[in-house]
C-alpha positions in Angstrom: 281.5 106.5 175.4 281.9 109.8 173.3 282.9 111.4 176.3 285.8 108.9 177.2 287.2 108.6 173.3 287.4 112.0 173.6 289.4 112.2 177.2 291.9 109.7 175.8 292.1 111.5 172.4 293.2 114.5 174.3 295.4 113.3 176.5 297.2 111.5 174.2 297.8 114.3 171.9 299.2 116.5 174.2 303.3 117.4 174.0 305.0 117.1 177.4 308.1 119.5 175.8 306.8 122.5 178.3 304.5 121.9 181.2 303.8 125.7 181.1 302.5 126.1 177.8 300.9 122.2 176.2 300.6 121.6 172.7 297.4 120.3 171.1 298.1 118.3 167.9 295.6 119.9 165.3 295.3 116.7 163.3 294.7 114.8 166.6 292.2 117.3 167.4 290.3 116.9 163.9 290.7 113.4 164.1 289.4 113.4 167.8 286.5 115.8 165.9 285.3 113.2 163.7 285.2 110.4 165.8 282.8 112.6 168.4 280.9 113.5 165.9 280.4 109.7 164.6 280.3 108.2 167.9 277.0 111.1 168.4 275.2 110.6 165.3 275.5 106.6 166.1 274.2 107.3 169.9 271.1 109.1 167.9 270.5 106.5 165.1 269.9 103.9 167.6 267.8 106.1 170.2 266.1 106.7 167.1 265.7 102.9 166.0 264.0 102.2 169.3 261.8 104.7 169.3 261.1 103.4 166.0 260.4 100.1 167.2 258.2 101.5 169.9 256.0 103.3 167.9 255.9 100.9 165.5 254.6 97.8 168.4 252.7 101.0 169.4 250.6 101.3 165.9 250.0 97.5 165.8 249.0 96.9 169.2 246.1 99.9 168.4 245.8 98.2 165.1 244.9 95.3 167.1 242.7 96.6 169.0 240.5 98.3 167.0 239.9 94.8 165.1 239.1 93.3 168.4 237.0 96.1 168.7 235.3 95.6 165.0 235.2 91.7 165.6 232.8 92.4 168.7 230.7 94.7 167.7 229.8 92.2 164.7 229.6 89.9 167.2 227.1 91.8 169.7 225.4 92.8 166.5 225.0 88.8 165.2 223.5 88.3 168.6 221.2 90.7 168.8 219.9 89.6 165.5 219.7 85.9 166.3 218.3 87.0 169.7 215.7 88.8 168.0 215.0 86.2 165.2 214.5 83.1 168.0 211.7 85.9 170.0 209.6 86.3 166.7 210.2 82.4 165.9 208.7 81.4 169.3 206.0 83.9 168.8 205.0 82.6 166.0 205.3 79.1 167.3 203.2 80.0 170.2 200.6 81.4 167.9 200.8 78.1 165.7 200.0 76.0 168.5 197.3 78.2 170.0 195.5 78.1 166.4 196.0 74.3 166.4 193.8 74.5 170.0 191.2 76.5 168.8 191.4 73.9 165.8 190.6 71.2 168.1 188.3 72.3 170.1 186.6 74.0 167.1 183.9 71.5 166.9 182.7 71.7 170.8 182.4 75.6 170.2 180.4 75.4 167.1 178.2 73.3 169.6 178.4 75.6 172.4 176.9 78.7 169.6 174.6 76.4 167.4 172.5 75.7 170.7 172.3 79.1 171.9 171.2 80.2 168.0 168.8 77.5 167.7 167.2 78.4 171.3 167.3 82.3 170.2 165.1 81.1 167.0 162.5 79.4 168.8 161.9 81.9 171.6 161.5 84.6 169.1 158.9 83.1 167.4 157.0 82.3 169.8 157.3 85.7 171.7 156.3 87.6 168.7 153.0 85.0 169.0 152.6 85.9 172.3 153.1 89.4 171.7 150.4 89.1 169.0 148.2 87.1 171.7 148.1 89.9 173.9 150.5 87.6 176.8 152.9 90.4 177.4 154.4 88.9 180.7 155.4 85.6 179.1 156.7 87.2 175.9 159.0 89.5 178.2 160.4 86.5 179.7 160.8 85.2 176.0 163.1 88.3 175.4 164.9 87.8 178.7 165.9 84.6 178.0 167.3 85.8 174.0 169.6 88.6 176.3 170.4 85.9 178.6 171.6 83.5 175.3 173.1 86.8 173.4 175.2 87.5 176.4 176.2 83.9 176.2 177.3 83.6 172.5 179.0 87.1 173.1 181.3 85.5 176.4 181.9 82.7 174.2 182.8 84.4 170.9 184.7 87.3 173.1 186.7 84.3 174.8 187.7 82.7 170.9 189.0 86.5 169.6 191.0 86.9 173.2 192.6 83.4 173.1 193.3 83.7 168.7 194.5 87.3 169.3 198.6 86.9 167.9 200.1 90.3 169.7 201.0 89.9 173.7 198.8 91.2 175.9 199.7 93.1 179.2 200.3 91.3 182.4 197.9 92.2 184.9 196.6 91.4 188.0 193.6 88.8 187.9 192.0 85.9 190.1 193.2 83.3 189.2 189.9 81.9 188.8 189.2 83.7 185.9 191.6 81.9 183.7 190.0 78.4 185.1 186.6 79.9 184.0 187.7 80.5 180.6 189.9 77.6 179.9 186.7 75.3 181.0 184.4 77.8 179.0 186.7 76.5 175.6 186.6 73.1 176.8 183.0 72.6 178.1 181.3 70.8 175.0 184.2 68.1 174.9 184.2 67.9 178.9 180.4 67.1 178.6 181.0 65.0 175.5 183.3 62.6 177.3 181.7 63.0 180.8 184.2 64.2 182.5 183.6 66.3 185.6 186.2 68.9 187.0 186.6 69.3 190.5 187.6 72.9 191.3 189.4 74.8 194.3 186.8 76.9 196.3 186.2 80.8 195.9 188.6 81.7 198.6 190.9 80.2 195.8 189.7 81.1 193.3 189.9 84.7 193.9 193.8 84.8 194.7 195.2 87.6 192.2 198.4 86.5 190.2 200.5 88.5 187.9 200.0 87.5 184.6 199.1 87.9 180.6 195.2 86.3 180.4 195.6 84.5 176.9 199.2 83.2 177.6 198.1 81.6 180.9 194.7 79.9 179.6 196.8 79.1 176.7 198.8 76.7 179.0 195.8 75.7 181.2 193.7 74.8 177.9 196.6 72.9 177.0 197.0 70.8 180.2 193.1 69.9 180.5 193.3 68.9 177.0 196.3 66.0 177.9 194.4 65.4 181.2 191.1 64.8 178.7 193.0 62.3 176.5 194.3 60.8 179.3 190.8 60.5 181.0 188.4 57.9 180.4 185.0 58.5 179.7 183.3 59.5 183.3 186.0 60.1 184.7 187.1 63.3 187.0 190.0 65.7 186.7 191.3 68.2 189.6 192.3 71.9 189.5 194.2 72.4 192.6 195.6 75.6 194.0 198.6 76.0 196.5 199.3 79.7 197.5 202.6 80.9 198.3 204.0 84.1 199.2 205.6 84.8 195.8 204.2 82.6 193.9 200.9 80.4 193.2 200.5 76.8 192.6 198.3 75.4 190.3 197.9 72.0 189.8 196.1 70.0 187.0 195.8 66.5 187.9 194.3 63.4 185.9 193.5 59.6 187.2 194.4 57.6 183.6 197.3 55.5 183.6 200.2 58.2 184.4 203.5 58.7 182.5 206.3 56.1 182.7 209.6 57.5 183.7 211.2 57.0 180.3 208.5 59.3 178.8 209.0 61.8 182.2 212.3 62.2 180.8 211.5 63.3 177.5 208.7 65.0 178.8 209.9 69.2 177.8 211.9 67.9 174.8 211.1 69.1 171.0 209.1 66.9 169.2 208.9 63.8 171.7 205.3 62.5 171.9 203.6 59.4 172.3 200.3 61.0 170.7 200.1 59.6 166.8 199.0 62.8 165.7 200.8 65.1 167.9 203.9 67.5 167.3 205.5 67.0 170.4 205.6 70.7 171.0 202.6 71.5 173.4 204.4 71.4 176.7 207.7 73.5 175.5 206.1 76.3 174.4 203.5 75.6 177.5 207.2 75.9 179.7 208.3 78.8 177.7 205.8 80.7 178.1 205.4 80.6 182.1 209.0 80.9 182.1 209.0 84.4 179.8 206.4 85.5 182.4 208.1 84.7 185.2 206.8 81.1 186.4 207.2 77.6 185.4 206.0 74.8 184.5 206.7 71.2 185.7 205.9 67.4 185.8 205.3 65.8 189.1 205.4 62.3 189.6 204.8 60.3 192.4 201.0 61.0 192.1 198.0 58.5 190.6 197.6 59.4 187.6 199.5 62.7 186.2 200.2 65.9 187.5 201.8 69.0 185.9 202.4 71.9 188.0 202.4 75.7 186.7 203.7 77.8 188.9 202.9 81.7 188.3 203.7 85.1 190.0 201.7 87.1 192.6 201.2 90.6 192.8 204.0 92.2 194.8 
């Protein structure tokens, strides 16, 4: 546009008088001057106001940004923390409810010690009488008989401190039988007490090797054959069934008492729904959290006399 104002300018200021020598009009010319110069300095105040406006959308889209960026970061950091505050609440909740087991079956293991101590009395007197009677064979089978009861009363003692014991322990690989064992080992007074037998899978098994953390799993199993036992009537039988799979392995604890109506089936894994009077309602969700945080599951199965809840745990790779 400069350009062309000044074109015209100039050609209009010109004198046609003599076309070999043209006049410039020196007023026209500073005139002409001015009006470049203007016509510039406009050009450059608005290049100027855009760029302006660009830097200025520029600055606020980086202001932007960096409070998206802020905003997350709190975000990430708020989840971590609730993340972190829900593992120590269901740690502790796990603990709670394995105290609460040991609480119950308190009473059968006092039993399962007091006989052992009693018996340990009695064959010490009277192998320190037939020490004194000169009977060395019989009081040597005396003293084998205290080992024998020690060795008891330190498997059962050993099994309460593993089972209280708050911090996780490693997973591992273990037959699977050696959870049964100590689950029933907790549980044996009241088994006998109500008269209920357990039929077990045989040694082949038995001795399948899963992946798993000892006290967390016979946590779940305790808490399974203790339903089954309130479920049970007195003399009657409850199952430990294995299914083996590639990746996984099946066990199965399974009852013969009157079985879960499908209303309660529903309700089965949800907080605080029981049909106990005295219970919490809490037993089989941290039972499924915990076979889920190592990997397995835990699940209901209908369809079968009686009830049936499946856990489902890893195998060795």
């Amino acid at each position: 546009l400069a350009m062309l104002a000044f074109s015209a300018l100039v050609a209009g200021s010109f004198s046609l008088g003599s076309m070999a020598a043209p006049y410039v009009d020196p007023a026209a010319l500073t005139t002409l001057r001015f009006v470049f110069a203007g016509l510039i300095v406009g050009a450059a105040a608005l290049a100027t106001g855009r760029l302006a406006l660009v830097l200025a959308l520029a600055f606020a889209a980086l202001l932007a940004l960096a409070a998206w960026q802020v905003r997350r970061r709190r975000h990430l950091r708020e989840e971590a923390v609730v993340a972190e505050r829900t593992r120590t609440l269901r740690d502790q909740l796990s603990q709670a409810n394995r105290l609460a087991t040991l609480g119950q079956i308190s009473a059968g293991v006092n039993h399962e010690i007091g006989q052992p101590v009693a018996a340990l009395r009695v064959y010490a007197e009277s192998g320190e009488k037939l020490v004194a009677a000169g009977k060395a064979d019989a009081a040597a089978d005396n003293f084998r008989r205290i080992v024998g009861l020690a060795d008891r009363i330190g498997l059962i003692t050993g099994e309460l401190r593993r089972f209280s014991r708050r911090q996780h322990g490693e997973r591992r690989e273990m037959p699977v039988g050696e959870v049964i064992d100590g689950a029933l080992l907790l549980l044996r007074d009241r088994l006998h007490s109500a008269g209920v037998s357990v039929e077990q899978p045989d040694d082949a098994l038995r001795n399948l090797l899963v992946q798993a953390e000892h006290v967390r799993l016979e946590q779940v199993l305790v808490n399974l054959l203790q339903n089954a036992l309130d479920a049970s009537q007195p003399g009657g039988q409850l199952r430990i069934a294995i299914t083996p799979g590639e990746a996984m392995l099946t066990l199965r604890v399974i009852d013969h008492g009157s079985g879960i109506s499908p209303e309660a089936a529903a309700q089965l894994f949800q907080p605080f729904a029981t049909s106990k009077p005295d219970g919490l309602g809490l037993g089989l969700v941290i039972a499924r959290d915990i076979m889920r945080e190592m990997g397995g599951d835990l699940a209901f199965e209908p369809g079968n006399q009686g009830t049936c809840f499946a856990m489902t745990i890893p195998r060795p790779a």
